[in-house]
NULUMLO-442577 format. One record per residue (C-alpha): residue number from 1; x, y, z. Coordinates in nm, 2 decimals, padded with zeros to 4 digits, always signed. Each point is the difference from the previous one (the first is absolute). Layout:
N
+-----+--------+--------+--------+
! num !   east !  north !     up !
+-----+--------+--------+--------+
! NUM !      X !      Y !      Z !
...
+-----+--------+--------+--------+
# end
This chain:
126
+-----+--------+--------+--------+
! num !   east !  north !     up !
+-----+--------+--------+--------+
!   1 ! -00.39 ! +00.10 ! -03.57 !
!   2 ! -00.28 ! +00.07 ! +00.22 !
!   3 ! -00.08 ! -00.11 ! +00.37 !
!   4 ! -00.33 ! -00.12 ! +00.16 !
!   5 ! -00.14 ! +00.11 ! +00.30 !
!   6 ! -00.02 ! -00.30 ! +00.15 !
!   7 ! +00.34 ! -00.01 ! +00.02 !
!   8 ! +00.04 ! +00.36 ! +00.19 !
!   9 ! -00.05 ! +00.10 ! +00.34 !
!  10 ! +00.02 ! +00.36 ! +00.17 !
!  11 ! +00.31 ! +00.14 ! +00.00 !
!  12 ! +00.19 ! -00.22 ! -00.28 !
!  13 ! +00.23 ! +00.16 ! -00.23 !
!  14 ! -00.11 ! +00.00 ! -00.35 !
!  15 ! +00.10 ! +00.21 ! -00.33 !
!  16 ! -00.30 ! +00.22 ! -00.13 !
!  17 ! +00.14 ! +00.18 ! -00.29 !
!  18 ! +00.34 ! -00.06 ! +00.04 !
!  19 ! +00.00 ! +00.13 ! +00.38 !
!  20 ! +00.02 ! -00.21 ! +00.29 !
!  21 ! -00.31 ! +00.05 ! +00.21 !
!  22 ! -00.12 ! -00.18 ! +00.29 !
!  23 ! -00.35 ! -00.14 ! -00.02 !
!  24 ! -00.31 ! +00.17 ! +00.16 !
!  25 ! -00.40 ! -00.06 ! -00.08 !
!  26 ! +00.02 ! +00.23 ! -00.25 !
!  27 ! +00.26 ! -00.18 ! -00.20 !
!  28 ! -00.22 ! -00.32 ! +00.07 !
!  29 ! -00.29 ! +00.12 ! -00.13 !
!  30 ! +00.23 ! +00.13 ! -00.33 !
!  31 ! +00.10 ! -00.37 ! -00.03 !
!  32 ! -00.35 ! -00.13 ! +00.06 !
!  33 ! -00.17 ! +00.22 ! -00.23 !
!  34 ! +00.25 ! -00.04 ! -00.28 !
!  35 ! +00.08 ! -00.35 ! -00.01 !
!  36 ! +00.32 ! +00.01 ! -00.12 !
!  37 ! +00.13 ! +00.33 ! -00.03 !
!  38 ! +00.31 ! +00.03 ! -00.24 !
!  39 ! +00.14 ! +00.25 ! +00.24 !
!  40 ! +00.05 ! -00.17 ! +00.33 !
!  41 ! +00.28 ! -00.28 ! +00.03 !
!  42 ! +00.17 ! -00.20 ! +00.28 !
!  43 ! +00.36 ! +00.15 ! +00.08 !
!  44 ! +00.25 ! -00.27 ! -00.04 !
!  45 ! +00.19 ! -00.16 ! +00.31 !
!  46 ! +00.37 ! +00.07 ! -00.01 !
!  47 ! +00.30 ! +00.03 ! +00.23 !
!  48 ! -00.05 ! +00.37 ! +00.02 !
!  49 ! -00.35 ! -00.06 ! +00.10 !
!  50 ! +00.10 ! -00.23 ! +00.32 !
!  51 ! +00.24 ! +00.21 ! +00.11 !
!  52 ! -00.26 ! +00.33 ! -00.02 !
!  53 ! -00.19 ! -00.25 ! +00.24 !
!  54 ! +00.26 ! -00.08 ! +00.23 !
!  55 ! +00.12 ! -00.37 ! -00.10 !
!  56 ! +00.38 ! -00.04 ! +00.06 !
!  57 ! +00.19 ! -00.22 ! -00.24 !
!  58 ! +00.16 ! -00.32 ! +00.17 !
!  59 ! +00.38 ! +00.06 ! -00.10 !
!  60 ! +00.03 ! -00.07 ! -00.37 !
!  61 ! -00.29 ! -00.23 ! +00.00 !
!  62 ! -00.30 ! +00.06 ! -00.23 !
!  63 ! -00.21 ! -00.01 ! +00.36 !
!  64 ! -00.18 ! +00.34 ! +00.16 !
!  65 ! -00.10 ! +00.00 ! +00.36 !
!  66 ! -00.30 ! +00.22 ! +00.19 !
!  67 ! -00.04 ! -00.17 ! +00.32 !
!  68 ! -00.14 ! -00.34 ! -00.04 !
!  69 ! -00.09 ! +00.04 ! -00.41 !
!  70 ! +00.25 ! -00.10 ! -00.25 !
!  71 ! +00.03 ! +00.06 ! -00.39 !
!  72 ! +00.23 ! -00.20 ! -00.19 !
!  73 ! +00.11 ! +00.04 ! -00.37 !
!  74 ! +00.01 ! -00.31 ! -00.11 !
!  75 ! -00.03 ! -00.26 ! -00.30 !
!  76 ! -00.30 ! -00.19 ! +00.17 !
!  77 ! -00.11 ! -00.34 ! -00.19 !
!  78 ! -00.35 ! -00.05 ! -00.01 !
!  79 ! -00.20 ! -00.29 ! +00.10 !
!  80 ! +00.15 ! -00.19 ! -00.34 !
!  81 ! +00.33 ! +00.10 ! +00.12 !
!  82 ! +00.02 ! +00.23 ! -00.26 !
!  83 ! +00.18 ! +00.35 ! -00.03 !
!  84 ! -00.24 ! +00.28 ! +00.09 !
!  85 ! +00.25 ! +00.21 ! -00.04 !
!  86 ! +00.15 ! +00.28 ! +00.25 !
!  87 ! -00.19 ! +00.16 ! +00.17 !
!  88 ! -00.13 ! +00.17 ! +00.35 !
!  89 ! -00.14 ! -00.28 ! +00.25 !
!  90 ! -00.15 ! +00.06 ! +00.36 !
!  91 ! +00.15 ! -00.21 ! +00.26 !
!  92 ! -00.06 ! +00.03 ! +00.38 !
!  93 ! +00.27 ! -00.02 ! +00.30 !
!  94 ! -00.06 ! -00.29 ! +00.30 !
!  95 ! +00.07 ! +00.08 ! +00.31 !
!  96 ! +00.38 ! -00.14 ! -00.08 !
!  97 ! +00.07 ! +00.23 ! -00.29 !
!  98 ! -00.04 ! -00.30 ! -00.27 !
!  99 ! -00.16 ! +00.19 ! -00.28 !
! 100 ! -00.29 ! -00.25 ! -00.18 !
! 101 ! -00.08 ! +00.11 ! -00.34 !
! 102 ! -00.31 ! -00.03 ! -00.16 !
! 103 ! -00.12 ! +00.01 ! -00.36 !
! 104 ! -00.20 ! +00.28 ! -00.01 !
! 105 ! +00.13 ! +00.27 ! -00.24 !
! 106 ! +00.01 ! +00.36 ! +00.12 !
! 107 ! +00.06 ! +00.21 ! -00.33 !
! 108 ! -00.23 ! +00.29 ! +00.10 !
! 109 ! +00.08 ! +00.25 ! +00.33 !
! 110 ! -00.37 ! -00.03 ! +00.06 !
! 111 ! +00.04 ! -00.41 ! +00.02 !
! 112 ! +00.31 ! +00.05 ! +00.26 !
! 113 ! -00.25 ! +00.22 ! +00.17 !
! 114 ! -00.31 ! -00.17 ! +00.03 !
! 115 ! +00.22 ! -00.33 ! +00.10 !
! 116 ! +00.12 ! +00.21 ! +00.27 !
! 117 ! -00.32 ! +00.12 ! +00.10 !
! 118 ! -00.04 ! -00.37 ! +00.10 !
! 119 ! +00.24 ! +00.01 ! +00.28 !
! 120 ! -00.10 ! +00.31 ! +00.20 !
! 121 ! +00.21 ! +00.23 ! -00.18 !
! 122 ! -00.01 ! +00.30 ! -00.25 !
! 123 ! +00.27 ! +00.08 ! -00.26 !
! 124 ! +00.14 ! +00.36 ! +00.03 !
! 125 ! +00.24 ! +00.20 ! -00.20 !
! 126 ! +00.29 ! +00.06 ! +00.20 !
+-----+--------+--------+--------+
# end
């Protein structure tokens, strides 16, 4: 499975050839000039990976918390109301603590990083 760069920034986390990298130019430019290179993937979002970032599960709720940004796991229906099966959505924190979910899926570290990007802040390993 290959990635595009228009889906990259600087400083995502990718897999080139099996090892986690974070993105520069030069790994751009790879991407660009390639197309589709067989050899660089998205790394999957899991528990382990929120935690590595700092999220702190909510009790024994399927809810992890880094300031006002939430990511559920969750059966989410779609539009149909139909199972989209379980899997990582963002949500954001009012000023309350009420956690509004939305239906974007995050299934990539890079997606959980670029939607972060969005409010101000940057994902680091902790």
């Amino acid at each position: 499975m290959g990635i595009s760069v228009t889906e990259l920034r600087l400083g995502n986390l990718i897999k080139l050839n099996d090892e986690i990298v974070q993105v520069d130019i030069s790994i751009i430019n790879y991407i660009d000039d390639c197309g589709d290179p067989e050899n660089v993937s998205p790394i999957p979002l899991t528990e382990e990976w929120l935690k590595k970032f700092g999220f702190i599960q909510q009790g024994d709720r399927k809810v992890w918390i880094l300031d006002r940004v939430a990511v559920t796991w969750t059966d989410h229906p779609d539009l149909r109301g139909k199972s989209t099966g379980d899997k990582f959505y963002l949500g954001f924190r009012d000023i309350s603590g009420v956690i509004y979910r939305t239906t974007i899926e995050v299934l990539y570290v890079h997606v959980l990083q670029n939607a972060l990007a969005l409010t101000g802040k940057e994902l680091e390993i902790k």
